[in-house]
C-alpha angles and dihedrals in degrees: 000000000000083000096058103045090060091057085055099055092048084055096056139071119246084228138040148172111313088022093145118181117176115193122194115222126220140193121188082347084300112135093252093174148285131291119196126187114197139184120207129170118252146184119256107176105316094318127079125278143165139253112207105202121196118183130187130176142159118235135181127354102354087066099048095039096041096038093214120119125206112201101154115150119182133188126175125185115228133189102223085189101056096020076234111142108222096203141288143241130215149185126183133192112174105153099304103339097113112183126172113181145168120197116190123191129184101194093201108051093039088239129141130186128198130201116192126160092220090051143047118255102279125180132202143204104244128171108259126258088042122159140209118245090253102054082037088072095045088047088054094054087047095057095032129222117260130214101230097043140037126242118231117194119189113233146175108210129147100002099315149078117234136143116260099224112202111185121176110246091184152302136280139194114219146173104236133178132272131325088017100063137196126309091034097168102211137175114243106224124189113196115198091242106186118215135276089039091124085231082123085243136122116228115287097357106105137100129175125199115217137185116267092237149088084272097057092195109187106231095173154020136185113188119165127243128195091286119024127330132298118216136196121189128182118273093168149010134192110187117222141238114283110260134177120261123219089208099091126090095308115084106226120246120215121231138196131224081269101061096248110152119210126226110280110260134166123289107229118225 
């Protein structure tokens, strides 16, 4: 039996559908704002997918005093089936850095699409099998970092292709919310995120602490801004529904809208 429940628990995401985490962002321990990161089921093609929603906006008197406002929303769409992202779109809002953007990826054909309304529709060659930097992050807490050794994604964002590289810099113990609890022991992971990603973090400057289990939920993030540091820390958590991961012994095979598979190859960690 014990066997079995940890085959199990290889087989399945740390996340699902209704998985809901709000974060509350500070400033020299002023409220700045909230984050929230959502999953949501999707359609890909006539067989289930996931949205993965970030949201990030200023509140009170940040805003006011500072007079900077954050209104950044993120979705990316994700193949739980392949562990292929499908695109993302995204609109930022950061003082008076305005983006809306469609990325479009087809992980079979190594083809990316961007739509920009400062700029005409351009495509691009990509490996196949790339990700957004948002899936990027949710692929990362699926295969897990380990302490030893780094973990290296593939991802198109802003116009090229790098590997998002996430290494574990230490451990923490910390008192979370409901239904986490006090004494959560967690890795503190800092991913070298480049700019212009709409993650609200300069390059190289965040870290993210997650929980030390097979769920890996992030509780907290420090990134720095121009003066000083800017922090978000969990106020709430809704767990998701249980879904399949394609992270066990099989290697995961992308697949287009058309239902094309790729040759099997190595997943790089």
């Amino acid at each position: 039996m014990i066997g079995l429940a940890a085959a199990v628990l290889a087989a399945t995401l740390p996340f699902g559908a209704g998985e809901r985490i709000t974060m509350r962002v500070t400033y020299a321990r002023i409220t700045a704002g909230h984050a929230t990161m959502s999953v949501e089921a999707a359609d890909e093609g006539g067989r289930p997918g996931l949205r993965f929603i970030q949201e990030v906006k200023s509140e009170g008197v940040f805003a006011w005093l500072f007079r900077y406002r954050v209104d950044n929303r993120l979705v990316a769409r994700w193949d739980p089936a392949t562990g292929c992202s499908h695109g993302i779109e995204k609109k930022l809002r950061q003082g008076r850095f305005v983006r809306d953007q469609v990325v479009r990826i087809d992980p079979v054909g190594g083809r990316v699409e961007v739509e920009d309304r400062r700029a005409p529709v351009t495509a691009f060659a990509v490996p196949p099998c790339v990700l957004d930097v948002l899936s990027a992050f949710y692929v990362a807490r699926a295969r897990g970092v380990r302490a030893d050794e780094p973990l290296a994604v593939p991802v198109y964002d802003s116009g090229r292709v790098y590997d998002l590289v996430f290494r574990v810099i230490g451990r923490e113990v910390l008192d979370l919310p409901a239904p986490l609890g006090r004494r959560v022991s967690t890795l503190i992971v800092e991913p070298k995120v480049p700019p212009g990603s709409g993650l609200f973090a300069q390059e190289g400057d965040l870290r993210v602490w997650v929980t030390d289990d097979a769920r890996r939920i992030p509780v907290r993030a420090r990134t720095r801004v121009a003066v000083g540091s800017v922090s978000a820390d969990l106020e709430s958590y809704v767990p998701g529904a249980v879904t399949a991961s394609p992270f066990d012994a099989a290697t995961p095979r992308p697949r287009s809208i058309s239902g094309t598979a790729l040759p099997t190859r190595p997943s790089p960690r």
